[in-house]
PDB file of N, CA, C and O in Angstrom:
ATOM      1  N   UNK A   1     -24.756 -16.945 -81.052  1.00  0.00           N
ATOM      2  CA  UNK A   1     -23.484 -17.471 -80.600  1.00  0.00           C
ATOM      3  C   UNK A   1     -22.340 -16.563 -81.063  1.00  0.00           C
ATOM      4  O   UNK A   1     -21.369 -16.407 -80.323  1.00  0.00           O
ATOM      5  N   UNK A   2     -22.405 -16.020 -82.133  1.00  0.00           N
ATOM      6  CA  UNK A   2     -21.536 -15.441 -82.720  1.00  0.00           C
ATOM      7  C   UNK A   2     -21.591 -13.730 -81.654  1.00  0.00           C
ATOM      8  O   UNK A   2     -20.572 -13.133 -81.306  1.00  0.00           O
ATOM      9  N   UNK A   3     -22.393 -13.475 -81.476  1.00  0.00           N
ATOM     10  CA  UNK A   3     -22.299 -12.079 -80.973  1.00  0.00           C
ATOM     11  C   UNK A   3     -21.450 -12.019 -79.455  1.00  0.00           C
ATOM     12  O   UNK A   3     -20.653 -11.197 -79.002  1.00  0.00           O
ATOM     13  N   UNK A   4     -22.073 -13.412 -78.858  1.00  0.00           N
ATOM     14  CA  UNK A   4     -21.699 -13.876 -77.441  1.00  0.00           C
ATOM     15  C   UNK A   4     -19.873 -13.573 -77.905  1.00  0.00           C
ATOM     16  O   UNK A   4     -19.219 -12.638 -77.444  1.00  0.00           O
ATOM     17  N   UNK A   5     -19.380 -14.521 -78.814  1.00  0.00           N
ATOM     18  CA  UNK A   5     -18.260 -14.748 -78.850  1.00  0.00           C
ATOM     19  C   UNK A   5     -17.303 -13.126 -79.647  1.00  0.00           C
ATOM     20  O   UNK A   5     -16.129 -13.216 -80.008  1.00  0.00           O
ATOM     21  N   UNK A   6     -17.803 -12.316 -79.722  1.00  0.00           N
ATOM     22  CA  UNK A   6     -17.535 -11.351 -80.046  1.00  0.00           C
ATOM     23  C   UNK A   6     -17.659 -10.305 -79.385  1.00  0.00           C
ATOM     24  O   UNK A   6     -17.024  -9.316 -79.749  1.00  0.00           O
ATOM     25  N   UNK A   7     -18.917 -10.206 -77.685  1.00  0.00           N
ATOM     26  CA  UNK A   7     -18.720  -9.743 -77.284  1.00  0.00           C
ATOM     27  C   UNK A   7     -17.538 -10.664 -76.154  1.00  0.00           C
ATOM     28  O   UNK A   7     -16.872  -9.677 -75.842  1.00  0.00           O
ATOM     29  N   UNK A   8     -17.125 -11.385 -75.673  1.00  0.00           N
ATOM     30  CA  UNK A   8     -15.848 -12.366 -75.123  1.00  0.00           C
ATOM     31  C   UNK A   8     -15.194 -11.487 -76.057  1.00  0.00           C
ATOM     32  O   UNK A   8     -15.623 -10.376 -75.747  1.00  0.00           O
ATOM     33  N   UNK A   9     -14.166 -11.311 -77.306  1.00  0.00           N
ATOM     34  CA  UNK A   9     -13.026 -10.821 -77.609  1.00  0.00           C
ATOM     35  C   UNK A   9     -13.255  -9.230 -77.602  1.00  0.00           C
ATOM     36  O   UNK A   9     -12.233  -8.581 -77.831  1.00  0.00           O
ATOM     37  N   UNK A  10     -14.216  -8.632 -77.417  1.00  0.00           N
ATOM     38  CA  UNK A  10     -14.068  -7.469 -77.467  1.00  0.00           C
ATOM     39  C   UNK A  10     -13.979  -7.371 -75.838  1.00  0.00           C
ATOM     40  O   UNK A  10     -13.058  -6.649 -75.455  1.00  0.00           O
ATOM     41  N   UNK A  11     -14.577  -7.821 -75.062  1.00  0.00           N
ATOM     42  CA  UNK A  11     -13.769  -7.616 -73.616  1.00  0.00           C
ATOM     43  C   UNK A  11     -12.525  -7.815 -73.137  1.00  0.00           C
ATOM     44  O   UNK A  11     -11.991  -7.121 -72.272  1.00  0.00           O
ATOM     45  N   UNK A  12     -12.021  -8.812 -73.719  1.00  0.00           N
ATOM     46  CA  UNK A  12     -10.440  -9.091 -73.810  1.00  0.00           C
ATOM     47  C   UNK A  12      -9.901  -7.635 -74.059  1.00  0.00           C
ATOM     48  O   UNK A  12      -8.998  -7.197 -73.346  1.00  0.00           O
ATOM     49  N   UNK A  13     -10.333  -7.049 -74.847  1.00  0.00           N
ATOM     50  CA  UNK A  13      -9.179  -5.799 -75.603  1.00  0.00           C
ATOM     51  C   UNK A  13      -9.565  -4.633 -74.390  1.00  0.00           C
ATOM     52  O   UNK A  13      -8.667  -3.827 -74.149  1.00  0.00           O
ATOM     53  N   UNK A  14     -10.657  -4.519 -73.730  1.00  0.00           N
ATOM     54  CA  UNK A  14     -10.961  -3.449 -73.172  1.00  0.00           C
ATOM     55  C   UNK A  14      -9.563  -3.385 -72.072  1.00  0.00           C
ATOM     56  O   UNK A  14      -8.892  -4.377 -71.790  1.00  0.00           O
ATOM     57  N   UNK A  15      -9.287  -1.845 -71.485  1.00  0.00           N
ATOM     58  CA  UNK A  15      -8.408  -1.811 -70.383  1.00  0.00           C
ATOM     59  C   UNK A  15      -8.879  -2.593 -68.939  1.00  0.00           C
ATOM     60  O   UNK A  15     -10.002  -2.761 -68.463  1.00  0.00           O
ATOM     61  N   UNK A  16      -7.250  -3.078 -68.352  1.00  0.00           N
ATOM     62  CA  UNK A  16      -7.787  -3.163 -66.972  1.00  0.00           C
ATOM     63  C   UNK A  16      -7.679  -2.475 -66.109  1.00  0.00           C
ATOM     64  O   UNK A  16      -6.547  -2.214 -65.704  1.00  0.00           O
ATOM     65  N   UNK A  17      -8.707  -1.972 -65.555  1.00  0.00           N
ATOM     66  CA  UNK A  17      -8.294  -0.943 -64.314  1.00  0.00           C
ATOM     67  C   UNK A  17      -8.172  -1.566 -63.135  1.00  0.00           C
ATOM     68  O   UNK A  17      -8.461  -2.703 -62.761  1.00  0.00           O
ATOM     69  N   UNK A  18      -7.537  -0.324 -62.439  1.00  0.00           N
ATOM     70  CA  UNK A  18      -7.232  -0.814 -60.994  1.00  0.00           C
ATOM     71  C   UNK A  18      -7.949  -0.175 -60.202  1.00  0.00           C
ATOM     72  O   UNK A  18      -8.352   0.969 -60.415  1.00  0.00           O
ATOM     73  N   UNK A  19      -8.228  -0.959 -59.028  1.00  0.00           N
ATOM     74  CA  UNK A  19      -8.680  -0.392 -57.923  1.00  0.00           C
ATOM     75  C   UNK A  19      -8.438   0.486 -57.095  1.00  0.00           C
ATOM     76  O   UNK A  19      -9.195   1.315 -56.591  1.00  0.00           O
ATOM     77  N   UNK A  20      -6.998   0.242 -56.900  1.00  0.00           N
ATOM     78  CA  UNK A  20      -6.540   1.039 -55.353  1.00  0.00           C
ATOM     79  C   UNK A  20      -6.294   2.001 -56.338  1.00  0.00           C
ATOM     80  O   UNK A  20      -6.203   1.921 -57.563  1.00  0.00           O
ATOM     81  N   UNK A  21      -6.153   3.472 -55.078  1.00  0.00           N
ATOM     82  CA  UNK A  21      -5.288   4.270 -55.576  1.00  0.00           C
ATOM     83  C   UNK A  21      -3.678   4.695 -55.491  1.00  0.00           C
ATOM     84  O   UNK A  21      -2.886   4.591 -54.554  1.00  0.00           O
ATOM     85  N   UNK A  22      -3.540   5.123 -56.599  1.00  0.00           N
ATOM     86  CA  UNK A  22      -2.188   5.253 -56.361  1.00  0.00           C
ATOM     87  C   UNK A  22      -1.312   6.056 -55.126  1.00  0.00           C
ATOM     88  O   UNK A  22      -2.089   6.752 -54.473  1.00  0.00           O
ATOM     89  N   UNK A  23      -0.439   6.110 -54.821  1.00  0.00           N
ATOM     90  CA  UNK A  23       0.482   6.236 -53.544  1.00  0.00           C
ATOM     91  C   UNK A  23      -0.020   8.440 -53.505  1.00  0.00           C
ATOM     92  O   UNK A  23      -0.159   9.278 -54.396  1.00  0.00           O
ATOM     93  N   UNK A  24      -0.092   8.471 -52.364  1.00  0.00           N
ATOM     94  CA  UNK A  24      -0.021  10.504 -52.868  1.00  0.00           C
ATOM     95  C   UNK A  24       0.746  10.786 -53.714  1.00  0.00           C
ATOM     96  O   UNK A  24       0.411  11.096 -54.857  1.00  0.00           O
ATOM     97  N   UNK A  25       2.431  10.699 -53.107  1.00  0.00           N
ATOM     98  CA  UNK A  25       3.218  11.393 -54.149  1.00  0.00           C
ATOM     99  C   UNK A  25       3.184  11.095 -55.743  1.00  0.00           C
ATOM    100  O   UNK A  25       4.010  11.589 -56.510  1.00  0.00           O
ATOM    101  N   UNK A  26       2.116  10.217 -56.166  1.00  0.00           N
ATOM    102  CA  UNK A  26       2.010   9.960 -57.906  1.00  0.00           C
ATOM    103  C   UNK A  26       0.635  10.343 -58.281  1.00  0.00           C
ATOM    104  O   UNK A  26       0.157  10.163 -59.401  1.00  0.00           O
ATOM    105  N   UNK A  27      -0.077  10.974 -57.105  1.00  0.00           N
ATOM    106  CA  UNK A  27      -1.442  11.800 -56.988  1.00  0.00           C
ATOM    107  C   UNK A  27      -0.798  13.070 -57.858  1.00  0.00           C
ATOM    108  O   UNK A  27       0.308  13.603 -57.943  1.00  0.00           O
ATOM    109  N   UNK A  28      -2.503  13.307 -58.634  1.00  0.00           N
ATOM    110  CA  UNK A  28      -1.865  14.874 -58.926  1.00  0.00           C
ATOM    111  C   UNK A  28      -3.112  15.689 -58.898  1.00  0.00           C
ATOM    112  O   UNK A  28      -3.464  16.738 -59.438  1.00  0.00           O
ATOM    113  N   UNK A  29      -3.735  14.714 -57.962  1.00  0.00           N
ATOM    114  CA  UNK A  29      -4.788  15.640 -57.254  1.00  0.00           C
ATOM    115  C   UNK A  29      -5.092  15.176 -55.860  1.00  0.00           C
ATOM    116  O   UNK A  29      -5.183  14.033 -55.413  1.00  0.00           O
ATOM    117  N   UNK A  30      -5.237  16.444 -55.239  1.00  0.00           N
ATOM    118  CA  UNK A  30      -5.480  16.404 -53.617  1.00  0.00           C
ATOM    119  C   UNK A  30      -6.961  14.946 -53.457  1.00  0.00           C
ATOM    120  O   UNK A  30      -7.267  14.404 -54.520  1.00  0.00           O
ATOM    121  N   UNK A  31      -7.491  14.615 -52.537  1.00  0.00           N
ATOM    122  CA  UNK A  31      -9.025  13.998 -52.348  1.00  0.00           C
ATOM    123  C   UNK A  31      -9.529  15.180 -51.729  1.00  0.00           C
ATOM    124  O   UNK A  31      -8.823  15.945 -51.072  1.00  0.00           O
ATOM    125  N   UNK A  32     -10.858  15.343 -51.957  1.00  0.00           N
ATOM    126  CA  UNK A  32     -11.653  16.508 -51.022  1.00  0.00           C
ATOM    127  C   UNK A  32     -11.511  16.203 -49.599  1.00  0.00           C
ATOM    128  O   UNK A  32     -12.160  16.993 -48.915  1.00  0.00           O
ATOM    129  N   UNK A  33     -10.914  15.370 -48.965  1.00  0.00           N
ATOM    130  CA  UNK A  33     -10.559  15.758 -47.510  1.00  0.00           C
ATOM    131  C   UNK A  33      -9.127  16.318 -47.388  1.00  0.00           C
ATOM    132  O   UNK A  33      -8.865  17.107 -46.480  1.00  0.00           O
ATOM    133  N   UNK A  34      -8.380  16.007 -48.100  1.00  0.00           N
ATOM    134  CA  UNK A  34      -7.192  16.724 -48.116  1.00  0.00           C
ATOM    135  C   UNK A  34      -7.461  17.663 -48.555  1.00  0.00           C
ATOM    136  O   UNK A  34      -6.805  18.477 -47.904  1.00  0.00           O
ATOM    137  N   UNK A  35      -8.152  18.311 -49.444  1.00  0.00           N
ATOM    138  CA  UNK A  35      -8.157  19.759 -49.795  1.00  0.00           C
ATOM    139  C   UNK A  35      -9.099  20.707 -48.854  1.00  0.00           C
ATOM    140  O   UNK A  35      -9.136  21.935 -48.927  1.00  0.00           O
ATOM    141  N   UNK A  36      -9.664  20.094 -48.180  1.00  0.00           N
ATOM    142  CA  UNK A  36     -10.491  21.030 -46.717  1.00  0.00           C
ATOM    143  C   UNK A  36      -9.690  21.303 -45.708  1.00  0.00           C
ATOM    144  O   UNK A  36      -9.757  22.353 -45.070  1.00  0.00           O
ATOM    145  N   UNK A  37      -8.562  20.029 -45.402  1.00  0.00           N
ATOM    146  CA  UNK A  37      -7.845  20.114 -44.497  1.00  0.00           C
ATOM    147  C   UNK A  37      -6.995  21.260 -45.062  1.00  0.00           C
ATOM    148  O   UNK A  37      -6.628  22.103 -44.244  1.00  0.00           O
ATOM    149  N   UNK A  38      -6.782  21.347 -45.808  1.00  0.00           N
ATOM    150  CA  UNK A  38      -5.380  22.353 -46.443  1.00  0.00           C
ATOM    151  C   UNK A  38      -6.089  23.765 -46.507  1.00  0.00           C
ATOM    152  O   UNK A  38      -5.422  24.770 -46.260  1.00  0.00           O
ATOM    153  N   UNK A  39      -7.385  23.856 -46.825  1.00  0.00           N
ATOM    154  CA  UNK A  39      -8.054  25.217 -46.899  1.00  0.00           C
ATOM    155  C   UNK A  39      -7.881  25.372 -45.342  1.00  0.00           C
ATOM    156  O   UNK A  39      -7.385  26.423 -44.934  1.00  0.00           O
ATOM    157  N   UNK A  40      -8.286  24.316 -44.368  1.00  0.00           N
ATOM    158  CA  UNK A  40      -8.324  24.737 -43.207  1.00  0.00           C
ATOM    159  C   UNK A  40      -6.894  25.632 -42.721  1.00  0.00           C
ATOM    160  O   UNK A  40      -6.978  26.418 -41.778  1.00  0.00           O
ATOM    161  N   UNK A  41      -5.850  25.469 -43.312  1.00  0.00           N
ATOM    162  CA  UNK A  41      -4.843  25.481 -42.539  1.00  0.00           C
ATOM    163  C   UNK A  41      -4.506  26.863 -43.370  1.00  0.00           C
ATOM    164  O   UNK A  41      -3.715  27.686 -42.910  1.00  0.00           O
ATOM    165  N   UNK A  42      -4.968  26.990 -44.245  1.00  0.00           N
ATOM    166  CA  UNK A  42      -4.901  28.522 -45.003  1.00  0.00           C
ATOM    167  C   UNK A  42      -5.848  29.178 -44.185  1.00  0.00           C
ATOM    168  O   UNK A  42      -5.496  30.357 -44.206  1.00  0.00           O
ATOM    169  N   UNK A  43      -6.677  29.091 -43.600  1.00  0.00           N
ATOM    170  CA  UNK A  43      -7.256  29.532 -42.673  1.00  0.00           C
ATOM    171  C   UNK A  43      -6.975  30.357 -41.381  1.00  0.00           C
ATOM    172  O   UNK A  43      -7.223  31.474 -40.927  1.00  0.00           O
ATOM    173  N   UNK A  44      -6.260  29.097 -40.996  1.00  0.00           N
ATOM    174  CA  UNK A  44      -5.414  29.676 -39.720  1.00  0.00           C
ATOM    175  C   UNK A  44      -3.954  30.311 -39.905  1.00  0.00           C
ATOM    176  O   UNK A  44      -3.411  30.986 -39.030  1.00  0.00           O
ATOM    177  N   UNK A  45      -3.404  30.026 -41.108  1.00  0.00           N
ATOM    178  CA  UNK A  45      -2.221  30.838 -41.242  1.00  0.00           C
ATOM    179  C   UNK A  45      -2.664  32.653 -41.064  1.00  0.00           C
ATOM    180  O   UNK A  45      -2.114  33.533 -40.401  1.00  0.00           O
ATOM    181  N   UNK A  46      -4.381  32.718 -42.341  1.00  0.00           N
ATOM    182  CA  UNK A  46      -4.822  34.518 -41.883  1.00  0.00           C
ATOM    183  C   UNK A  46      -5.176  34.572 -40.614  1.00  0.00           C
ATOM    184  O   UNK A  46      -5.076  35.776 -40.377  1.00  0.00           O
ATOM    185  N   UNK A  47      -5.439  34.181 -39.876  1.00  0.00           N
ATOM    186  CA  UNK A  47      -5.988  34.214 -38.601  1.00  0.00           C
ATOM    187  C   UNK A  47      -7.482  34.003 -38.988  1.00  0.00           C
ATOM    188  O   UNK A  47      -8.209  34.871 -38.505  1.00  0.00           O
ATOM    189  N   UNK A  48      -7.874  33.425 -39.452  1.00  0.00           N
ATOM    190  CA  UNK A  48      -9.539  33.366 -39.713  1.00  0.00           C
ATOM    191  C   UNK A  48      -9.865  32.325 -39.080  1.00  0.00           C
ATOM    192  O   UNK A  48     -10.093  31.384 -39.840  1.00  0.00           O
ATOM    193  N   UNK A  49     -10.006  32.055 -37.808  1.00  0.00           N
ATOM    194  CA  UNK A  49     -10.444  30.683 -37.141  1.00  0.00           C
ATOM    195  C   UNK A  49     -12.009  30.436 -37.128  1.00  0.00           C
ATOM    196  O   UNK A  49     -12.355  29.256 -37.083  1.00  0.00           O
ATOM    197  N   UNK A  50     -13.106  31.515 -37.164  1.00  0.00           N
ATOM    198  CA  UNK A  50     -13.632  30.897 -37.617  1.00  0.00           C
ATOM    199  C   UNK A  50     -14.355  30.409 -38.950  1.00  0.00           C
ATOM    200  O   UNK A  50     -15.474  29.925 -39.123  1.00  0.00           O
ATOM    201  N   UNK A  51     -13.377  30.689 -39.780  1.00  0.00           N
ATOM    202  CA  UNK A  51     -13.832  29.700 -40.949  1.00  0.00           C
ATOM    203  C   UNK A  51     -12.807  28.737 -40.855  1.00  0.00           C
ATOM    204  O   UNK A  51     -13.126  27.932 -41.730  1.00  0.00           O
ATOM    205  N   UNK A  52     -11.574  28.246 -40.229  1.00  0.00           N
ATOM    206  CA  UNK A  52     -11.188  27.352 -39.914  1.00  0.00           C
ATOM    207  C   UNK A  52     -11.554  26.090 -39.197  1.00  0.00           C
ATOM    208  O   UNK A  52     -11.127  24.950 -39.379  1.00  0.00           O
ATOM    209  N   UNK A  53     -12.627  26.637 -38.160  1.00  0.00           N
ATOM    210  CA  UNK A  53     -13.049  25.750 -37.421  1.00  0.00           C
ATOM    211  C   UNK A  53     -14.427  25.198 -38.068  1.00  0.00           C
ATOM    212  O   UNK A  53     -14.741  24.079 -37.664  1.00  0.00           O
ATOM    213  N   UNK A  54     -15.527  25.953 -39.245  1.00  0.00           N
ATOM    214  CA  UNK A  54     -16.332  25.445 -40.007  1.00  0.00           C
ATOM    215  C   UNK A  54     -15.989  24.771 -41.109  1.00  0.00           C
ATOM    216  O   UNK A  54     -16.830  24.156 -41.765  1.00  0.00           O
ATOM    217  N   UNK A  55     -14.660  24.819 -41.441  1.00  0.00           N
ATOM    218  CA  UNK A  55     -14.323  24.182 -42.440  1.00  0.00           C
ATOM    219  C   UNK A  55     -13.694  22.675 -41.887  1.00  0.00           C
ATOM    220  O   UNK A  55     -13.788  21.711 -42.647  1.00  0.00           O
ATOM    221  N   UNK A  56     -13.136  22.528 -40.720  1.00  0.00           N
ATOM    222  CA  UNK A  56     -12.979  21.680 -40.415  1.00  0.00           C
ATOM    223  C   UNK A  56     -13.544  20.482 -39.403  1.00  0.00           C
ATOM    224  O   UNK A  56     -13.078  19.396 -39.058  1.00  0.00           O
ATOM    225  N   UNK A  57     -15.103  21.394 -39.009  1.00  0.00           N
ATOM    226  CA  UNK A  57     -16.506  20.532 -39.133  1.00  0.00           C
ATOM    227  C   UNK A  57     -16.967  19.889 -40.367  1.00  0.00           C
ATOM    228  O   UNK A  57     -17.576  18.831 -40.525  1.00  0.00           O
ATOM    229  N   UNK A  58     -16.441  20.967 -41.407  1.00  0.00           N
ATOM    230  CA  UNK A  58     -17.627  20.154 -42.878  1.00  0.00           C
ATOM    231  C   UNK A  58     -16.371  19.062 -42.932  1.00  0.00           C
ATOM    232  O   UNK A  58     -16.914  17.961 -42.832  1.00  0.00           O
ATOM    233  N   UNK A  59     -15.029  18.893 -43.038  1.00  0.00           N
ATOM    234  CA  UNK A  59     -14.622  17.553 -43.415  1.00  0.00           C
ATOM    235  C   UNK A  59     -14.369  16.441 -42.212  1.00  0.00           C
ATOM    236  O   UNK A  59     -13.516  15.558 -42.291  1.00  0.00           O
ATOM    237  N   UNK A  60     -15.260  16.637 -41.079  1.00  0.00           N
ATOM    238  CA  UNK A  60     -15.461  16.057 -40.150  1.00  0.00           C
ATOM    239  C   UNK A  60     -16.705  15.178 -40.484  1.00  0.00           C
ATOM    240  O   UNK A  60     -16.963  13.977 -40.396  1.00  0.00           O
ATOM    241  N   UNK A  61     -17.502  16.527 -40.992  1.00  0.00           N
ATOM    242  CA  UNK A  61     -19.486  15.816 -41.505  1.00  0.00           C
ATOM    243  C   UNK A  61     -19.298  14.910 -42.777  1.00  0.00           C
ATOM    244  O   UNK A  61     -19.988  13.908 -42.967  1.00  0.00           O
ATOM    245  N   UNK A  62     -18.299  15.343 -43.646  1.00  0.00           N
ATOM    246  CA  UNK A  62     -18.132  14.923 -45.010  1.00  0.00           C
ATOM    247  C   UNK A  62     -17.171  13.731 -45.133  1.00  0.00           C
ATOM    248  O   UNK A  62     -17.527  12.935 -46.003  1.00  0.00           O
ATOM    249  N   UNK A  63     -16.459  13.528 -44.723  1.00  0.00           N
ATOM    250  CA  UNK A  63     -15.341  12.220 -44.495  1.00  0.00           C
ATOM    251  C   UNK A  63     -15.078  12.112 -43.061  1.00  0.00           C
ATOM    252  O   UNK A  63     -13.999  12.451 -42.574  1.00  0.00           O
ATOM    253  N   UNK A  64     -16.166  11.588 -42.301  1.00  0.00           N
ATOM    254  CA  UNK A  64     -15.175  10.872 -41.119  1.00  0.00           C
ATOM    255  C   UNK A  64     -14.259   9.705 -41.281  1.00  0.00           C
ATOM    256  O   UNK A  64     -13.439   9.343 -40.437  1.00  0.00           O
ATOM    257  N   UNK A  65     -14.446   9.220 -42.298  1.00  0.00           N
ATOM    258  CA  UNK A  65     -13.748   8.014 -42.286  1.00  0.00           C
ATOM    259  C   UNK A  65     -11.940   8.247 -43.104  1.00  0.00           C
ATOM    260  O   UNK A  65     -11.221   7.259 -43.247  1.00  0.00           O
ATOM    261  N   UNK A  66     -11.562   9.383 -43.460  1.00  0.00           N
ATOM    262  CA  UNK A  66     -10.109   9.763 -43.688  1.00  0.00           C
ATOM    263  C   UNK A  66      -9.662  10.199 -42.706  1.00  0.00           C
ATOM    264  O   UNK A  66     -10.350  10.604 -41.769  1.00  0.00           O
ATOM    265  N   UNK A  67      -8.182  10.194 -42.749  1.00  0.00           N
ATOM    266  CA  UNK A  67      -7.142  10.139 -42.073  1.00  0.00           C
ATOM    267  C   UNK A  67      -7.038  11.717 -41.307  1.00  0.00           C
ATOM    268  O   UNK A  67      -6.542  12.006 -40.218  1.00  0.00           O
ATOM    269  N   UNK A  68      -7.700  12.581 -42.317  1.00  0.00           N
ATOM    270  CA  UNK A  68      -7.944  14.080 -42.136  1.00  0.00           C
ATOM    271  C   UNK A  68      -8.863  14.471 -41.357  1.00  0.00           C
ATOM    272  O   UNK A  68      -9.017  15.548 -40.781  1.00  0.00           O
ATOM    273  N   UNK A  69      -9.520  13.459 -41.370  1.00  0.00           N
ATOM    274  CA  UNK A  69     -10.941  13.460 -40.466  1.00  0.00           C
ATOM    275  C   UNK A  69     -10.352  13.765 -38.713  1.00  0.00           C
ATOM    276  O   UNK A  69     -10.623  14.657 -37.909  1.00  0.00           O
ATOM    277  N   UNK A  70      -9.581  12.731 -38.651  1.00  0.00           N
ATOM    278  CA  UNK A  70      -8.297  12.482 -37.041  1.00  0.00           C
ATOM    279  C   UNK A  70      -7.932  13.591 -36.584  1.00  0.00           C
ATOM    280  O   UNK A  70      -8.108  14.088 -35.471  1.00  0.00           O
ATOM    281  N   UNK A  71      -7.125  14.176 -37.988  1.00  0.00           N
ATOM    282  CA  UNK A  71      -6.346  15.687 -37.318  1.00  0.00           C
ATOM    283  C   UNK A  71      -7.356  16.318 -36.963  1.00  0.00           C
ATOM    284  O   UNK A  71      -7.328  16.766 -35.817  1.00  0.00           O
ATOM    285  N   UNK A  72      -8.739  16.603 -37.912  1.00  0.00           N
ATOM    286  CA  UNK A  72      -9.876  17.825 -37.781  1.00  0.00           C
ATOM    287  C   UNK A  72      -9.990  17.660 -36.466  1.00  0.00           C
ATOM    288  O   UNK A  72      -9.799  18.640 -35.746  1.00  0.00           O
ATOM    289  N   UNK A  73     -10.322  16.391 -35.889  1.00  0.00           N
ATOM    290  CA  UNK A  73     -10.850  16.208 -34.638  1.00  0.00           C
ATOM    291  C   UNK A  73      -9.874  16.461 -33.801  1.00  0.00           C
ATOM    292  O   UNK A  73     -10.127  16.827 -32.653  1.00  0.00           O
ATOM    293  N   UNK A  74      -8.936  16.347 -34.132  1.00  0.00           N
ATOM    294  CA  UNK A  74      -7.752  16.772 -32.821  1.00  0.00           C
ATOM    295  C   UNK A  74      -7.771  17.904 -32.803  1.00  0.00           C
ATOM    296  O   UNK A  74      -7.948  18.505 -31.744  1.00  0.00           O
ATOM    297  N   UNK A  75      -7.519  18.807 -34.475  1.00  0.00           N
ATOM    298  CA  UNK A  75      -7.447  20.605 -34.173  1.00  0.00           C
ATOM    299  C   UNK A  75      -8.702  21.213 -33.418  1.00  0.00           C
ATOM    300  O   UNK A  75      -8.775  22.298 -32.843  1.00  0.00           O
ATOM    301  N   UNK A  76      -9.530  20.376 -33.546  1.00  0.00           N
ATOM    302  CA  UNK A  76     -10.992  21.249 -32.769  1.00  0.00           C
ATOM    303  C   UNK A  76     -11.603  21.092 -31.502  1.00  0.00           C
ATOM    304  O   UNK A  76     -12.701  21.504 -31.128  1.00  0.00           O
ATOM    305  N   UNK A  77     -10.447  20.212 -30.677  1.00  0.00           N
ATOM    306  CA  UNK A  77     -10.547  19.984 -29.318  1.00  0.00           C
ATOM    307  C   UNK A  77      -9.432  20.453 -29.104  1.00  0.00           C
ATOM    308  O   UNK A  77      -9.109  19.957 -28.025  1.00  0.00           O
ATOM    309  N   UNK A  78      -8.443  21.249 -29.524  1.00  0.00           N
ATOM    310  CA  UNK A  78      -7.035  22.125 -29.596  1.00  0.00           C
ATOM    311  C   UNK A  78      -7.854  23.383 -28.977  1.00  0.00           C
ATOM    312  O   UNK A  78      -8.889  23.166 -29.608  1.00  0.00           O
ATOM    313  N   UNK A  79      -8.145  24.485 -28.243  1.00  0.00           N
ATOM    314  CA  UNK A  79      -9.053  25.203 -28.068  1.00  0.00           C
ATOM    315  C   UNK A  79      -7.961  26.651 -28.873  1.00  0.00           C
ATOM    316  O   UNK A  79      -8.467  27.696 -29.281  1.00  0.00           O
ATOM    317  N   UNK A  80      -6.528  26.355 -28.929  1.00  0.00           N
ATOM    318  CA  UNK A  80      -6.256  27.200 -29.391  1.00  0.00           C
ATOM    319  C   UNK A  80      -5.578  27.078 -30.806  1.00  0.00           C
ATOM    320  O   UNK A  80      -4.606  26.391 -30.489  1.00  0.00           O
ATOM    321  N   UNK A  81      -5.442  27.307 -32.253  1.00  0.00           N
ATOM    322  CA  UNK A  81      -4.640  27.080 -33.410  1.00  0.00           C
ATOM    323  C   UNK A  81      -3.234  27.031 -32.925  1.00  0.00           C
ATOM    324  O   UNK A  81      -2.751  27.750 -32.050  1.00  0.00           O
ATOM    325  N   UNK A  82      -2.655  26.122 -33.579  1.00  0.00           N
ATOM    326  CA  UNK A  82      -1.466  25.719 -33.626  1.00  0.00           C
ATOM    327  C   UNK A  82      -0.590  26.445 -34.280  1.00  0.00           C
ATOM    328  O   UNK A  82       0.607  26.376 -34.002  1.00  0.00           O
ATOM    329  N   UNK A  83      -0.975  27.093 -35.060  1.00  0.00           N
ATOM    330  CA  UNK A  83      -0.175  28.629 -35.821  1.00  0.00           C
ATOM    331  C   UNK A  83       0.979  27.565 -37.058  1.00  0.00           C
ATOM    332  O   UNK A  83       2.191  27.588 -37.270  1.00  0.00           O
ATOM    333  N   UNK A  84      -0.035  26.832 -37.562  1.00  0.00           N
ATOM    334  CA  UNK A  84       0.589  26.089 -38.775  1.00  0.00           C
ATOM    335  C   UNK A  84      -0.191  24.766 -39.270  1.00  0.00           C
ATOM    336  O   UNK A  84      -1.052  24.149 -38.644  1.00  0.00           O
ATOM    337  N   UNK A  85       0.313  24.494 -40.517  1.00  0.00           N
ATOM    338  CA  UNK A  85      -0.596  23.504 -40.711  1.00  0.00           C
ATOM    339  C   UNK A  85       0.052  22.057 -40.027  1.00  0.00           C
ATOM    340  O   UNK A  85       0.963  22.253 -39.222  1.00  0.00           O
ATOM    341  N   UNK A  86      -0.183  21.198 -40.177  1.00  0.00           N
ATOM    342  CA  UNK A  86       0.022  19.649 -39.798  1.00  0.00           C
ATOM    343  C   UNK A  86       0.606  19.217 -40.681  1.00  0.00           C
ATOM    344  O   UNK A  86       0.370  19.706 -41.786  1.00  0.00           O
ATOM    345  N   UNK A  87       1.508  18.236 -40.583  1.00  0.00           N
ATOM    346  CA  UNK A  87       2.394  17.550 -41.943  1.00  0.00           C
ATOM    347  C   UNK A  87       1.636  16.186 -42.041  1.00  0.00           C
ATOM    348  O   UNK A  87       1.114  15.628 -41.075  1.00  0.00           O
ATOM    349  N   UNK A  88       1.638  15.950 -42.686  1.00  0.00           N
ATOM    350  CA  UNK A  88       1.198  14.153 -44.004  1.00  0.00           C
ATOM    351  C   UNK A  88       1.864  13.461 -42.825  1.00  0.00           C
ATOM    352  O   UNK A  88       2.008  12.238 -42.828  1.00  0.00           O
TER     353      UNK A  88
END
């Protein structure tokens, strides 16, 4: 009984975390789909399309389900680069 009730106050003291994440601008790190998308677009600034366009298959294969996923799919039915990256 005693351990029960000791592990009860030692959970009390532990932190609470949160779930969500915080807003971007209090991010101080990219997510790996934002950082593919952004390699992508360093990509096309050298003119290197095609590692632009494999890089923006892998965060197509790797996160379809982000927001980055949308643009990939829009830049790669684009048949030509947009000659810049995409804004947030």
């Amino acid at each position: 009984m005693k351990a029960l009730l000791l592990a009860l106050a030692l959970a009390g003291l532990a932190p609470v975390q949160c779930a969500s994440d915080p807003p971007a601008a209090r991010r101080l790190e990219d997510t790996p789909a934002e950082a593919l998308w952004h390699l992508a677009g360093r990509f096309e600034a050298e003119g290197e399309d095609d590692a632009r366009r494999t890089t923006l298959r892998e965060l197509l294969e790797r996160y379809p389900a982000s927001r980055e996923a949308g643009w990939a799919r829009d830049a790669l039915e684009d048949p030509a680069p947009s000659g810049g990256e995409r804004s947030r």
